[in-house]
C-alpha atoms as one frame of an Amber mdcrd trajectory, in Angstrom:
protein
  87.059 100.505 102.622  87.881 104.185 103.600  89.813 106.164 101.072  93.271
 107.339 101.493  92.297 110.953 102.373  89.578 110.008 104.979  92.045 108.188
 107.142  94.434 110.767 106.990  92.255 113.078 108.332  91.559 110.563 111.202
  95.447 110.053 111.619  96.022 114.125 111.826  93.120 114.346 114.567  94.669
 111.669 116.172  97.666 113.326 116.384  95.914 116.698 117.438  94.376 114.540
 120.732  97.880 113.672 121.553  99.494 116.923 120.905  97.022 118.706 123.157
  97.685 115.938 125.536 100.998 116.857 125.982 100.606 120.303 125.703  97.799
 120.443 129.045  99.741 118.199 130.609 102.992 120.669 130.600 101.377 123.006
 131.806 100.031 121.237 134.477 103.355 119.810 135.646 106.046 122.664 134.251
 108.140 119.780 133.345 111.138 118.625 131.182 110.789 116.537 128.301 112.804
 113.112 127.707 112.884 111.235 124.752 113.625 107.969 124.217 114.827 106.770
 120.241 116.532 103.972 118.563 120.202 104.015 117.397 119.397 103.744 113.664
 119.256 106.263 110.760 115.300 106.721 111.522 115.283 106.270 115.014 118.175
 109.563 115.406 115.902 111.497 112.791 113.038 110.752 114.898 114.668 111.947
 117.925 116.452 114.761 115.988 112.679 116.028 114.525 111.246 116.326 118.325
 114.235 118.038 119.639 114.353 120.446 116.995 110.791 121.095 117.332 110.744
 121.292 121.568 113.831 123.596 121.103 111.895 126.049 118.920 108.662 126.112
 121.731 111.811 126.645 124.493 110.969 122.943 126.251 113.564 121.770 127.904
 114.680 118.284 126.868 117.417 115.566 126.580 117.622 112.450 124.315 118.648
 108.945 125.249 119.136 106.943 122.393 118.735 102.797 123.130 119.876  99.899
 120.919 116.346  98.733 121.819 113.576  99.454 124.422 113.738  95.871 126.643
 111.806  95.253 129.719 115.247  96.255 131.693 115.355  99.340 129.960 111.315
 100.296 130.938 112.002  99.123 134.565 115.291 101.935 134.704 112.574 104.560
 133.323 109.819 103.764 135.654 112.235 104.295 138.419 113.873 107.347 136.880
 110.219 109.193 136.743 110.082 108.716 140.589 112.266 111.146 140.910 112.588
 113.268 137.422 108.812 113.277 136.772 109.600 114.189 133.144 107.280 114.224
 130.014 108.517 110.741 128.069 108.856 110.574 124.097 109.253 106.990 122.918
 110.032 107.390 119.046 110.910 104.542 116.442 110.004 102.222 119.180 107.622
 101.976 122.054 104.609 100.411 119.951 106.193  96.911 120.264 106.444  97.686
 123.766 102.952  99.251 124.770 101.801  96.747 127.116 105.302  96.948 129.221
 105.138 100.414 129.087 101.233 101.051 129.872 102.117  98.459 133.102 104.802
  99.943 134.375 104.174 103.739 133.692 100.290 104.169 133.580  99.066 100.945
 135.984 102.345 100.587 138.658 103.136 104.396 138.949 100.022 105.757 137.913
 102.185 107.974 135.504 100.723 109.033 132.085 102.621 111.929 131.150 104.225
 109.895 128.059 103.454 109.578 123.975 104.842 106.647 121.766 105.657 107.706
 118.274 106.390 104.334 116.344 105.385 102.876 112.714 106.162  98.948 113.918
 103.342  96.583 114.374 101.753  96.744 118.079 102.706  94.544 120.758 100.802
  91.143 120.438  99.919  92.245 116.715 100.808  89.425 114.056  99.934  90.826
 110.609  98.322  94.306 109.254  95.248  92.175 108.479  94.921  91.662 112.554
  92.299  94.790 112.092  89.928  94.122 115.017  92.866  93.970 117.164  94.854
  97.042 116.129  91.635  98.574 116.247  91.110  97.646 119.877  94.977  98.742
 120.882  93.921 102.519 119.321  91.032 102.661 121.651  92.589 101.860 124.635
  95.910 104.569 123.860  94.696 106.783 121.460  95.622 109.704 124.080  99.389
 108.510 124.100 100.102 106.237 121.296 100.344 107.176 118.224 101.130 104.164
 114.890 100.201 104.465 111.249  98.786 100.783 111.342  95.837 102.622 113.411
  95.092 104.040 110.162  95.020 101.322 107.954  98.614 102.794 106.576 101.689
 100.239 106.307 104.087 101.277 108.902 106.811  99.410 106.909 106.057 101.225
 103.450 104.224 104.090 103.745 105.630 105.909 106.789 109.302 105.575 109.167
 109.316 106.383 112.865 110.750 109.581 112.178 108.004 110.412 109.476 105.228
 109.907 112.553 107.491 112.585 114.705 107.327 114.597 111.884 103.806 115.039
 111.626 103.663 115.682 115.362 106.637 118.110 115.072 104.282 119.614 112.473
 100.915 119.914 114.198 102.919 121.813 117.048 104.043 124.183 115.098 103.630
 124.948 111.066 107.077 126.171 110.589 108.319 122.642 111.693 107.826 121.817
 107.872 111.345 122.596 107.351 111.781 119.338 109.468 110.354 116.949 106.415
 113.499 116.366 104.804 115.082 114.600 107.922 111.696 112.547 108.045 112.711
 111.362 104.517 116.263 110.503 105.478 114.642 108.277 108.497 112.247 106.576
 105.525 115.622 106.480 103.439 117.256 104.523 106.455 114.472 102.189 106.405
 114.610 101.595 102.856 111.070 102.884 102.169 111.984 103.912  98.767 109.551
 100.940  97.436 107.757 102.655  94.391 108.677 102.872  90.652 112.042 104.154
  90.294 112.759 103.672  94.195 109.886 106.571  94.492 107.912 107.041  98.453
 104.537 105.783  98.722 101.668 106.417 101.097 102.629 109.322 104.010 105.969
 109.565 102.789 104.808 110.999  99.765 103.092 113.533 100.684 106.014 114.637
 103.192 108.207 115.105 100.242 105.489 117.222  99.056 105.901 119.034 101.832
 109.827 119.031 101.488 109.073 120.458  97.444 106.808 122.929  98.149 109.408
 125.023 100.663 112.550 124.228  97.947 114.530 121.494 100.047 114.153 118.735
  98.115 115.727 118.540  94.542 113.964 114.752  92.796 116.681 113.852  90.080
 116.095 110.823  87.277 119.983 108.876  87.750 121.861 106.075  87.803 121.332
 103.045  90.572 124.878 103.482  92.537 126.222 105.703  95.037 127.111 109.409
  93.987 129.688 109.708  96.412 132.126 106.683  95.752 134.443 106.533  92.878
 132.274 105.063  90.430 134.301 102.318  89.223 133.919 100.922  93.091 130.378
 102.213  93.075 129.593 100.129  89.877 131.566  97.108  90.627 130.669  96.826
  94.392 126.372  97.724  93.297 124.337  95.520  95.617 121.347  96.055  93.240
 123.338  95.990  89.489 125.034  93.036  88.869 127.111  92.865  85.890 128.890
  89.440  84.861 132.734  89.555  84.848 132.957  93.628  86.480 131.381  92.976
  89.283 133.794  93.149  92.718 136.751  93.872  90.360 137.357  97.675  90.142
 140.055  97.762  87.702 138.167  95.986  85.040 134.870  98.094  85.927 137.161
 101.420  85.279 138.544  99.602  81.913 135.258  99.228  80.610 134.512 103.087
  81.508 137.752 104.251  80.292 136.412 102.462  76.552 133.448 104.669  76.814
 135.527 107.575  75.942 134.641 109.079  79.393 137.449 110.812  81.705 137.526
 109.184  84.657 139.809 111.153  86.803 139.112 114.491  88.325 141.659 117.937
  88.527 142.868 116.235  91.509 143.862 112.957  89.756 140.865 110.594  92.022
 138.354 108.768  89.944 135.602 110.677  89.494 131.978 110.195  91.024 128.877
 110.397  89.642 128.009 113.447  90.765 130.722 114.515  89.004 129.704 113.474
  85.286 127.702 115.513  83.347 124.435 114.286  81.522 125.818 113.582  78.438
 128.474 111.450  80.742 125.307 109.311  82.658 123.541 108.430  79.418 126.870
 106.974  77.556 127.301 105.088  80.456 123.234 104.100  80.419 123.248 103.130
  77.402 126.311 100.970  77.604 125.353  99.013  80.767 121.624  98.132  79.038
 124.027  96.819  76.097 126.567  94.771  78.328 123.566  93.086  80.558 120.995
  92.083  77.744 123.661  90.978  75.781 125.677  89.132  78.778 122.183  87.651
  80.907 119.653  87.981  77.688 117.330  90.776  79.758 114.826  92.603  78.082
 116.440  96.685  78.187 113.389  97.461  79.620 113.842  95.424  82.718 117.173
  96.830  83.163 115.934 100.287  83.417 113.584  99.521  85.650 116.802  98.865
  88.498 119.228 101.021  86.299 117.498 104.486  86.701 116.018 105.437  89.830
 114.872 109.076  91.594 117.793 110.755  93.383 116.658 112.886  95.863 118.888
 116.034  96.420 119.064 118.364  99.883 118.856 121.823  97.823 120.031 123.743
 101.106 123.458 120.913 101.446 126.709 121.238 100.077 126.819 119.438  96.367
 129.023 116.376  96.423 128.437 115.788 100.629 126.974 113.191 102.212 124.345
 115.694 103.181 123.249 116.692  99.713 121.909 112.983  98.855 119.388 111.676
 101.176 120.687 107.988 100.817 124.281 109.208 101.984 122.804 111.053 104.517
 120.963 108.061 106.223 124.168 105.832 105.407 126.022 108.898 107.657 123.250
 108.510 110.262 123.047 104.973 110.439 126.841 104.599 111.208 126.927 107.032
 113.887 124.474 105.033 115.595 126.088 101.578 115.076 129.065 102.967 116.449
 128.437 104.172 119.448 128.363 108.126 118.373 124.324 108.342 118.448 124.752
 111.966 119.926 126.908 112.916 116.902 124.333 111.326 114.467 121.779 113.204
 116.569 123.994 116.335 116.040 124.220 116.430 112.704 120.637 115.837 111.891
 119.907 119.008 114.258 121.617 120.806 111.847 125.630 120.682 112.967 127.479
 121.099 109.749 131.067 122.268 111.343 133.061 120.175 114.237 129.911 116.730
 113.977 130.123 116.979 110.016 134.207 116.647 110.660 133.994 114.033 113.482
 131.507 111.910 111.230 133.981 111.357 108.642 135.894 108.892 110.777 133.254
 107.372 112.040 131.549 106.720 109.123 135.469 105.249 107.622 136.196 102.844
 110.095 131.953 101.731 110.251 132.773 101.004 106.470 135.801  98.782 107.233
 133.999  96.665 110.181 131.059  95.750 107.893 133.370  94.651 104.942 135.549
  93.227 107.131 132.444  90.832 108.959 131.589  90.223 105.599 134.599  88.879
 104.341 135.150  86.810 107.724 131.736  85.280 106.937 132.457  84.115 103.774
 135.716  83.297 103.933 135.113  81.106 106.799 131.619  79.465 105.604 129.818
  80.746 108.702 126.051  80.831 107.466 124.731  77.944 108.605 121.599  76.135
 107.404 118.336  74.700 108.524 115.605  73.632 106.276 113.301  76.785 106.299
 115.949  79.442 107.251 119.535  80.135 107.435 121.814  81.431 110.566 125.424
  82.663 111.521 126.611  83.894 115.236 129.063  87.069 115.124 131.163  85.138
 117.557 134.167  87.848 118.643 133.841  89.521 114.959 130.385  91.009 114.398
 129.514  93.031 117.573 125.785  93.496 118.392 125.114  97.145 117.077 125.921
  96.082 113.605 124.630  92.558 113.094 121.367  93.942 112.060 123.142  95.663
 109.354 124.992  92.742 108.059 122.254  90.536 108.016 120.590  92.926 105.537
 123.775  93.012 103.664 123.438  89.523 103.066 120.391  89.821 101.979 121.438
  92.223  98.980 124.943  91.014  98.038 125.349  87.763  96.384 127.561  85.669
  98.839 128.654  82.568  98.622 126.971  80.347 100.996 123.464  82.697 101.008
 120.140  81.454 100.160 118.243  84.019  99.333 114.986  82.308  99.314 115.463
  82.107 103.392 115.330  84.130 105.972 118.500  85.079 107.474 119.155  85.177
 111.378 122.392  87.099 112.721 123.058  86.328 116.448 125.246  88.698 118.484
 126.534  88.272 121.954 126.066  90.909 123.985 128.587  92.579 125.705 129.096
  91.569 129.657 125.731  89.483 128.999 124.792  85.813 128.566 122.660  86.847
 126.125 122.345  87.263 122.094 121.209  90.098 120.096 119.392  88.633 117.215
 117.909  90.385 114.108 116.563  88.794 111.760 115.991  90.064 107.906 114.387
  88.284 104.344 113.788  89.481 100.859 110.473  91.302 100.468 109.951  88.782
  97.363 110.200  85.860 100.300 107.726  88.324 102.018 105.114  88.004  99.396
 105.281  84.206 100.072 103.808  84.718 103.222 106.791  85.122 105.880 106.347
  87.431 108.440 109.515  87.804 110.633 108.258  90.143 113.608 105.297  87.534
 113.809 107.908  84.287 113.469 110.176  85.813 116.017 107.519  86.474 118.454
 105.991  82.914 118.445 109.473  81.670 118.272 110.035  83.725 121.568 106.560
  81.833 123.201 107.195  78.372 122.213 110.735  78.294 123.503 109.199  79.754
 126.870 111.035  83.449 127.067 109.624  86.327 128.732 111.606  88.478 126.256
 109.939  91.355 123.715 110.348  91.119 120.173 109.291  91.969 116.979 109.688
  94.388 114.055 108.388  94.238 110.664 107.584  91.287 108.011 111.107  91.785
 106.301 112.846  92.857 109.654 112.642  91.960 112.854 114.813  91.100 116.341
 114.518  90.620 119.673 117.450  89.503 122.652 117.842  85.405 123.830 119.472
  83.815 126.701 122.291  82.068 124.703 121.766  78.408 126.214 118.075  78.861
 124.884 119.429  79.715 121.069 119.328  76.271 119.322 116.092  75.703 120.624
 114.816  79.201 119.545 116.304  78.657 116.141 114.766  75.483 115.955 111.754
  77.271 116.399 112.078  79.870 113.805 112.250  77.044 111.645 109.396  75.235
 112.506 107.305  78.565 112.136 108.851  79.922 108.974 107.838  76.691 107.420
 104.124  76.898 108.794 104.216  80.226 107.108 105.074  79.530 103.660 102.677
  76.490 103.703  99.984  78.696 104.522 100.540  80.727 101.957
């Protein structure tokens, strides 16, 4: 097996053969740079990190973000080349796409003036262990495509989409460094934060080392909820701390903190945050939670801390108390501009607006708030998870548009809803505007995961046996794809039948 630092030093050469791919091939053709990103927190840092960095060289560029690169989306862009002949970027995406895009760019228009930048499993790959195949994908687009599963590296741990840009961004220029912390709030986005004490692993690491050793990044031992919310609503409405009798009911949670002897409302008479309490502060209220939920569920303290305490990571260079300063607000922030149609403010911000975006943001990131509690109320309240033996489904009807149903199918997987199974995978189908067709993205707890379930592979064989020439795919715990609606009972039935293969192989 090749150690850790021998296949990074194949994955940074890799990216030098790419880099001074596109670096002849501008100067061959003098021309302008598009980039193509997804509409989520990593896929706008992604496409933030190579704008930054082509800005600095003085490369011309624009950015199109897409809700997701479909074959009717690479047929506009092989038409648009015709006449634009522009350098393409595909970032966050593009990997689960390769064989459209190598058709229709490279074969079709003979145009190969393009680089993918992605961390999700290749097109046609099922699993991480699929080694001889991956390995056969790298040799036939290592000049243009560049994926951390190349590298024996887990593309859904170690490193995001916008973590891959960054090491590009990087290896054009040194003083792109500066750049890691946005590559940690596209990891952040896509929850990478899977070590002790919601630490990064793998590549991710070692860009926060790069983030440390230039002073952006401030690591911080706290407490498990959000530092921005009132923390009586942070506590109470904790998808990861669940505490019998306070949880979803904010007066009692601000009782019980009000007992602690703590003051709980600021110089301007709002509950205070937790960025607001001072150490002593945190640890009364440590120590009291470990006391209420061994005592209330019979947990061992030490398995409390475990989900209780967790590293904060702090933007040195942001203003204290922002949704800049902590890196999980600032993906939150990101994430919402892209579900609601603001990408280019999302994009904005992570360029490094701080004045009229920052402002703009507020709202959006408001009334994104009220649309996911609201869907999630409207699913409970009217029962609309629906069940199959092996998984579990809901449509978004005239509720849940497509840009967030993603989003509240991993909500579901975190919050404990009546009606949820969380030992099934959960499917979220969303029609699509002025289209017969559904959005669907499908999500499942990492601990279902372990089982054996493997969405982006499930969804893709789903896609074959119910006959669709559609793309799909993802990760194990995430994936999604786009289905004529007629065809979704029989696709779900499919799913089904698959998910169940899995977890028997297992």
């Amino acid at each position: 097996m090749i150690n850790f630092k021998e296949r990074m030093e194949t994955l940074f050469g890799a990216i030098e053969i790419v880099k001074n791919n596109f670096l002849n091939s501008l100067k061959e053709k003098n021309s302008s740079i598009h980039i193509y990103t997804h509409l989520d927190a990593d896929g706008l840092s992604s496409g933030a990190i190579l704008g930054k960095a082509l800005f600095r060289e003085n490369i011309p560029f624009q950015i199109t973000v897409l809700r997701q690169l479909e074959k009717e989306e690479i047929t506009k862009i092989s038409e648009n080349i015709k006449e634009f002949k522009n350098f393409l970027f595909f970032s966050d995406f593009g990997s689960g796409q390769y064989l459209e895009l190598q058709s229709q760019l490279i074969l079709k228009e003979n145009y190969n003036s393009f680089i993918i930048l992605d961390h999700h499993l290749p097109q046609n790959v099922s699993s991480k262990e699929d080694i001889d195949l991956i390995e056969e994908i790298h040799k036939n687009s290592f000049q243009w495509h560049i994926n951390p599963y190349f590298f024996r590296v887990d593309g859904s741990l170690e490193i995001s989409g916008a973590g891959i840009c960054y090491l590009f961004a990087k290896s054009l220029n040194k003083k792109n460094t500066d750049l890691s912390s946005i590559a940690l709030v596209g990891a952040m986005g896509d929850i990478q934060n899977h070590g002790p004490n919601k630490s990064f692993l793998g590549i991710n690491s070692l860009i926060l080392e790069d983030a440390k050793s230039i002073g952006l990044i401030e690591i911080k031992n706290d407490l498990n909820f959000s530092s921005i919310k009132p923390l009586n609503e942070a506590i109470a409405y904790s998808k990861e701390i669940t505490l019998p009798g306070l949880t979803g009911d904010v007066n009692r949670t601000l009782i019980f903190l009000q007992t602690l002897g703590i003051l709980m409302e600021n110089s301007n008479g709002n509950i205070r945050t937790l960025n607001e309490l001072n150490q002593d502060e945190k640890q009364k209220i440590s120590t009291a939670i470990i006391e209420y939920i061994s005592t209330k569920l019979d947990v061992e303290p030490s398995e409390i801390v475990k989900k209780l305490i967790i590293n904060r990571y702090l933007l040195k260079n942001e203003l204290s108390g922002s949704e800049f300063h902590d890196l999980t607000e600032f993906s939150n922030l990101l994430n919402a501009c892209g579900r609601t149609n603001s990408a280019s403010l999302g994009i904005a911000i992570a360029m490094g607006d701080r004045k009229k975006a920052y402002q703009k943001s507020q709202e959006v990131q408001t009334n994104y708030k009220k649309s996911l509690f609201k869907s999630l109320a409207w699913i409970q309240d009217n029962q609309k998870i629906q069940h199959m033996e092996y998984i579990q489904y809901f449509f978004g009807e005239d509720v849940i548009p497509e840009n967030i149903i993603g989003t509240i199918a991993s909500m579901l997987v975190f919050e404990n809803l009546e009606g949820f199974d969380k030992s099934k995978p959960i499917f979220g189908l969303a029609k699509r505007e002025n289209e017969n067709v559904y959005k669907v993205s499908g999500r499942v707890h990492k601990k279902i995961v372990s089982k054996g379930v493997n969405l982006s592979q499930a969804i893709r064989e789903a896609c074959k046996l119910s006959n669709l020439d559609v793309l799909g795919g993802g990760h194990p715990p995430a994936a999604g794809t786009k289905i004529p609606i007629d065809k979704s009972e029989e696709f779900l039935e499919n799913c089904n039948i698959i998910i169940r293969n899995q977890l028997k192989k297992k």
